[in-house]
VEXNU-933357 format. One record per residue (C-alpha): residue in three letters; y, z, x. Coordinates in steps of 0.1 Angstrom, whole numbers, plus 2048, in hexadecimal, padded with zeros to 3 digits. Example, Ala and Ser with C-alpha at 12.3 -4.5 7.8 and 13.67 -1.06 7.14 Angstrom:
2
ALA7D384E87B/SER7F5847889/
This chain:
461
UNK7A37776C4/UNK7957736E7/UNK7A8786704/UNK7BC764711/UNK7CA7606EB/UNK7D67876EC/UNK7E578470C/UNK7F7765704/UNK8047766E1/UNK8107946F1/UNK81D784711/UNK84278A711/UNK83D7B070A/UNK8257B4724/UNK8417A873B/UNK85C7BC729/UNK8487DD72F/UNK8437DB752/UNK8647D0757/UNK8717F0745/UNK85680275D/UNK86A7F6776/UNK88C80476C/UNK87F824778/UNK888830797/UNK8668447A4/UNK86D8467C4/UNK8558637CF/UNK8638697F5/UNK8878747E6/UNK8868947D2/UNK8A88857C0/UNK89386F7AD/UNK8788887A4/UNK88088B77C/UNK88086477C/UNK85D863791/UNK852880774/UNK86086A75B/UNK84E84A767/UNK82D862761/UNK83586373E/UNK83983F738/UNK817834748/UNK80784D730/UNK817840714/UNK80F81D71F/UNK7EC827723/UNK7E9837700/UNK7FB8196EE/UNK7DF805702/UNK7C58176F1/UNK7B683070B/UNK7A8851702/UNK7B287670E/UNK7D086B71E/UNK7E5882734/UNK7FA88B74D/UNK7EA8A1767/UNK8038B777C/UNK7F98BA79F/UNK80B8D37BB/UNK8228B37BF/UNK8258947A3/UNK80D89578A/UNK7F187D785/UNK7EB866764/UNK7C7866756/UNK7B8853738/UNK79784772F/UNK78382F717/UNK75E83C71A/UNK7528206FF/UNK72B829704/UNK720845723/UNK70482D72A/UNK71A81173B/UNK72580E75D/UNK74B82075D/UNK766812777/UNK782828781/UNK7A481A783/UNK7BA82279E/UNK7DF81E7A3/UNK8028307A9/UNK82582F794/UNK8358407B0/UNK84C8257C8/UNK8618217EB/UNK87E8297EE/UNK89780B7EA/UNK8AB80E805/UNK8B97FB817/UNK8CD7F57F8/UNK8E67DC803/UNK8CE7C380D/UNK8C27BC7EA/UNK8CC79D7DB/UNK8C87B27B6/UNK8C87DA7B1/UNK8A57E47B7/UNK89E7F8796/UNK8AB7DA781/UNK8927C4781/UNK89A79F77E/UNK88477D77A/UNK88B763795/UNK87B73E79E/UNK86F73E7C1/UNK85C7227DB/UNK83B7397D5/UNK8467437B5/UNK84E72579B/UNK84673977B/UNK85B752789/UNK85D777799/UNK866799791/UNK8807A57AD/UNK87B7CE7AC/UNK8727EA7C1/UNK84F7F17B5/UNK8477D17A6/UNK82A7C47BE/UNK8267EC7C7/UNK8197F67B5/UNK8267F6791/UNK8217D478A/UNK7FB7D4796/UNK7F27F3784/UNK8037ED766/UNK7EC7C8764/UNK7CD7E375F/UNK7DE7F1741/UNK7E87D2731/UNK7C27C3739/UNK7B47E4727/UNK7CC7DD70B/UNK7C37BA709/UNK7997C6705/UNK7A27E06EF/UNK7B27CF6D8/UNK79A7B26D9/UNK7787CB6DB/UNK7717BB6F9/UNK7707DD710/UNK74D7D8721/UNK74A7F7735/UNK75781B734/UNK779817745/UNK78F838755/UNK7B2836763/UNK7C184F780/UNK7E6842786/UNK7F685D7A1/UNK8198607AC/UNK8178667CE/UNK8048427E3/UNK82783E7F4/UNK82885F802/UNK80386280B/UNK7F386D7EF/UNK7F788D7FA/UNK7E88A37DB/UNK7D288C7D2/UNK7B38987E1/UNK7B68B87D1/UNK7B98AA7B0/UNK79A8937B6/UNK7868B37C5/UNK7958C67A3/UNK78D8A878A/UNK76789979D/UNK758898778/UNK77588A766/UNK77786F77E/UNK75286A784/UNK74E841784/UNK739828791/UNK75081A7A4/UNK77A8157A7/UNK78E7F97A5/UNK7B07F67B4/UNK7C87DB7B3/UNK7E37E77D1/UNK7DC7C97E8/UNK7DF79D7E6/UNK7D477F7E7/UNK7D7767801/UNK7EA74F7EC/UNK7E974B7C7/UNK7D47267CC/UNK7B973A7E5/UNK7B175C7D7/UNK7A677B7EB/UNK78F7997EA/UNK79B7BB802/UNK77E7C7811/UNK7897D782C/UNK7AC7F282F/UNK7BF800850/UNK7C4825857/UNK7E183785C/UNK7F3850873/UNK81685886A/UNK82B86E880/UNK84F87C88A/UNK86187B8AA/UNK8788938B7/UNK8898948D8/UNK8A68AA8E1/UNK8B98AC900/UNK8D98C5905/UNK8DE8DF8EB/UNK8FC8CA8DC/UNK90B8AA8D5/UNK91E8A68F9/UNK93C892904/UNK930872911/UNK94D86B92B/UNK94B88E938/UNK924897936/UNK917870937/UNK90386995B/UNK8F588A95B/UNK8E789B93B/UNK8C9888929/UNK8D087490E/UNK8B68778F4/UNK8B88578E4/UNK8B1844909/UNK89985990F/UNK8888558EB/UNK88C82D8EF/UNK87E82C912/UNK85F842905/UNK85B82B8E7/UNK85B8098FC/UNK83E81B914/UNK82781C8F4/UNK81F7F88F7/UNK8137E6919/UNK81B7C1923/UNK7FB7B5912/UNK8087C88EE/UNK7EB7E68F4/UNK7F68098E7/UNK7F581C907/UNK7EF83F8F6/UNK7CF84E90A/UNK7AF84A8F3/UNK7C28318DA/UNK7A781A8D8/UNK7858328E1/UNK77A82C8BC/UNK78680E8B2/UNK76F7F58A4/UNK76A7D38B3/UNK75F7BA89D/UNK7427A18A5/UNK74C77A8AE/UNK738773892/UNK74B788879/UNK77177E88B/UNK765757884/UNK75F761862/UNK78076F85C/UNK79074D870/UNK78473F851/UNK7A074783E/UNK7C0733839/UNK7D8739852/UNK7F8727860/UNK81173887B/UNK82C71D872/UNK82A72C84B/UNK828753857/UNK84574D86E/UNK85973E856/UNK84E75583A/UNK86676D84F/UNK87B75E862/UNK86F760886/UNK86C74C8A6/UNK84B7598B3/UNK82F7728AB/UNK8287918C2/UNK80D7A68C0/UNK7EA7B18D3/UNK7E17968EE/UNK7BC7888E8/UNK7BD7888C6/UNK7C876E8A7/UNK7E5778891/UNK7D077E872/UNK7BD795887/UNK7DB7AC895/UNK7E47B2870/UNK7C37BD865/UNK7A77CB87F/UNK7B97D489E/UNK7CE7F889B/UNK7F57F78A1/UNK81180C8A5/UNK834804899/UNK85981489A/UNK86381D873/UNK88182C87A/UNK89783689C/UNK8B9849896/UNK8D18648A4/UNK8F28688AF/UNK9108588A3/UNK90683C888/UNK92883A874/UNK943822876/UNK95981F894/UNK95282F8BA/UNK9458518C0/UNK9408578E4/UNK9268728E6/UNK90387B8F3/UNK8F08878D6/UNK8DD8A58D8/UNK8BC8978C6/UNK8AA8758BD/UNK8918708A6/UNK87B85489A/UNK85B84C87F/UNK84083988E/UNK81E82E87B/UNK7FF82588B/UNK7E680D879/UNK7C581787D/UNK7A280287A/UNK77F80C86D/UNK771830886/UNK79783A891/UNK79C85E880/UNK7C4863877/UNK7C1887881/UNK7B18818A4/UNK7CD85E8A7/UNK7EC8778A1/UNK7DA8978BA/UNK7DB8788D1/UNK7FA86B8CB/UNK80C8898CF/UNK8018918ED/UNK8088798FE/UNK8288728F3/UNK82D899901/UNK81E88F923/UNK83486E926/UNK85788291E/UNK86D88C93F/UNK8768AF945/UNK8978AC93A/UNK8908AB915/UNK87A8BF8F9/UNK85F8AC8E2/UNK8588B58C0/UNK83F89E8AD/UNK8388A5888/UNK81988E877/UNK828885856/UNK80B879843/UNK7E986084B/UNK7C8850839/UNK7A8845843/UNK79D820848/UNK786811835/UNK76F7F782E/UNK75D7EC80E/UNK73B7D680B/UNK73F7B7801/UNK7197B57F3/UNK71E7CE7D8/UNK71C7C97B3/UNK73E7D37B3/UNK74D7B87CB/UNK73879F7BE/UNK7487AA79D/UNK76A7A47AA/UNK75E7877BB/UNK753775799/UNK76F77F786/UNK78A76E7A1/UNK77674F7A0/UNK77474C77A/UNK79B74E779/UNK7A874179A/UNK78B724797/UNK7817307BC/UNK76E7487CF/UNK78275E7DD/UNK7827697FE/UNK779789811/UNK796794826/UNK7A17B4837/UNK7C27C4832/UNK7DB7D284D/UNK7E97EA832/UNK7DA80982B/UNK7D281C807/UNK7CA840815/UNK7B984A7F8/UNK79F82F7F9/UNK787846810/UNK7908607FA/UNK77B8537DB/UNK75D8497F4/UNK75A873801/UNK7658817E2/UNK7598747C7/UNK7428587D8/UNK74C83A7CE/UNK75281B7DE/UNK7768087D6/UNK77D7E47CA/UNK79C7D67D8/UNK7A47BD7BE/UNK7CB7B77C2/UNK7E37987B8/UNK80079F7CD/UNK80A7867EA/UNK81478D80E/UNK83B77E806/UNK83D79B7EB/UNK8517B1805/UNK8437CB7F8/UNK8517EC80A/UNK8777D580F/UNK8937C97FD/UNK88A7AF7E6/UNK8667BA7DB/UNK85B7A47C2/UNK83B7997AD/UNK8327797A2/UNK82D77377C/UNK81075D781/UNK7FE77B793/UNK80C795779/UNK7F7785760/UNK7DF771777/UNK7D479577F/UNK7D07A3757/UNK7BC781752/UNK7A2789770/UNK7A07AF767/UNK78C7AB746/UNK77379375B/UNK76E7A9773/UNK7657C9759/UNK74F7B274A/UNK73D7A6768/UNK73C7C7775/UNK7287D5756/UNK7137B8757/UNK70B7B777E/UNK7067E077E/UNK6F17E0762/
């Protein structure tokens, strides 16, 4: 039996798995949820045995623990180390789900005529890790493995990864590969397939102002004392000049600019306006003057509003000047911007740009390194092969706006370069309400994964 044959045998319990996978609520920013995220653990490493792999086990970190497991079928082959995460966002907000989030259910879409799994965690990043597995269980069965073949599934992507370095510092020998795959990113559309070679960086922060030293009466203080949450809105539009710029002092000292040979070459790929507009729901694009859409997503930094709250929120009038306003605001970063020396930066100048009348408080939250990845490598060209051999195209070298923190990580750790080999699309809404993950990719992505073991053994040989 050849791997296609297995695959098509075993179909409908590879679906039923993952959907089970994704009746657990991991949610690894909300300690209410931490025996389900624990739980989750569990199941990958069962999922991993039942697949076939070797010294299994779940690894407890200072937060949620990390699942391991290995086929090392000859120590002379090439090994690849497979990355992913179990852990998920939160699902809020809740009422803007068509169907509860942690009960997944199959729907026909426009992209999606074979269907889609609607679930929180389905594109990201259950479904896409749990093709590895299935692939692996699909050679094992079939004795088709073609390289040694390790898996490192964490629990904590979503809140930065934040033990993860430790463990990797802890494990270097266990995990030593020849290179790691990772399937957290997309394609551009399922009829033109994609490579990720290049990630964003991140710089994650808190904003606190406060003003008096209560909430105050807003008929009888109003006029007079500050009101944090103008004064936080008024700092927040400053950020941004007419022309879209970040306006924080040294924003853009180290950012990369591309050649006009290598922004042609990214022109190359498929793009319409009309179809990104549509795909939600807008009547015009914003963003950095001087440069094309596809480029403001992907090699130009930004910095975006997550979250903005305080005072009274509930329902009915409240008339009062709150004491404090907060927000969460991410900032994108390209290829030679360090998160440390963006955030140093960041806050001070939002300190320098607040009146006297209130205090500033900014707490960094959590950030990653950008990064890029070669697209000459036997590992690329690996991934490139096996795309083509399914999809029946090259695929094409894009770079992402997202950002997988632990990407640079591998490269000054362990020192290995990454393969960003994912299936997801860009109308996943990963992240929001509705996430979902096409079934054609689900499996589209467990038939590639096998090609691209084999090609890999074969090209690093």
């Amino acid at each position: 039996m050849d791997i296609r044959e297995y695959m098509s045998e075993h179909r409908e319990r590879m679906l039923n798995e993952l959907l089970e996978l994704l009746r657990i609520p991991s949610i690894s920013a909300d300690a209410a949820y931490a025996s389900d995220t624990h739980k989750c653990a569990e199941v990958v490493a069962n999922h991993l045995r039942n697949a076939g792999a070797d010294n299994v086990e779940v690894v407890a970190t200072e937060g949620y623990p990390v699942v391991y497991g290995e086929k090392m079928v000859d120590v002379s082959l090439p090994t690849v180390l497979v990355y992913g995460h179990y852990d998920v966002q939160p699902a809020d907000p809740i009422d803007l789900w068509d169907s509860p989030a942690f009960e997944p259910v199959i729907k026909k879409t426009e992209l999606h005529p074979e269907g889609a799994i609607f679930a929180r965690g389905a594109c990201d990043d259950k479904g896409q890790f749990f093709m590895h597995v299935k692939a692996f269980e699909a050679m094992v069965a079939t004795n088709q493995v073609p390289c040694n073949i390790k898996f490192m599934i964490e629990g904590e992507e979503e809140v930065g990864s934040v033990h993860l370095e430790d463990f990797l510092e802890a494990h270097k020998e266990r995990l030593s590969a020849d290179v790691v795959l990772v399937s957290d990113t997309g394609v551009i559309a399922n009829d033109v397939p994609s490579i990720t070679t290049g990630l964003r960086g991140l710089s994650y922060v808190e904003v606190e102002v406060t003003g008096p030293n209560r909430d105050l009466h807003s008929g009888l203080y109003g006029g007079a004392a500050p009101n944090p949450i103008n004064i936080l809105c008024e700092m927040i539009a400053s950020l941004k000049d007419e022309n879209q710029q970040i306006t924080v002092a040294g924003f853009y000292d180290d950012v990369e600019e591309l050649s006009a040979e290598e922004r042609e070459a990214m022109a190359e790929a498929p793009f319409s306006e009309e179809a990104y507009k549509k795909s939600i729901d807008i009547g015009a694009v914003e963003g950095e003057s001087g440069y094309s859409i596809p480029e403001r997503m992907s090699i130009r930094p930004t910095l975006d509003v997550n979250g903005i709250w305080g005072g009274y929120t509930g329902e009915g009038a409240k008339t009062v000047i709150a004491s404090k306003a907060y927000a969460k605001i991410s900032m994108r970063l390209v290829p030679h911007q360090n998160p440390e020396d963006i955030t140093a930066k960041f806050e001070a100048h939002f300190k320098k740009i607040a009146p006297d009348s209130v205090k500033i408080k900014v707490s960094p939250m959590h950030g990653g390194q950008p990064a890029v990845t070669p697209t000459e490598s036997p590992s690329y060209l690996a991934a490139s092969a096996a795309m083509e051999a399914t999809f029946g195209k090259v695929p094409v070298p894009v770079r992402s706006g997202g950002s997988i923190p632990i990407v640079s990580s591998f490269e000054r750790i362990l020192g290995l370069k990454t393969v960003l080999m994912g299936f997801g699309l860009d109308s996943d809404a990963i992240h929001s309400p509705n996430e979902h993950y096409g079934l054609f990719n689900y499996f589209k992505g467990i038939e590639t994964i096998p090609h691209f073991h084999a090609e890999f053994a074969k090209r690093h040989g």
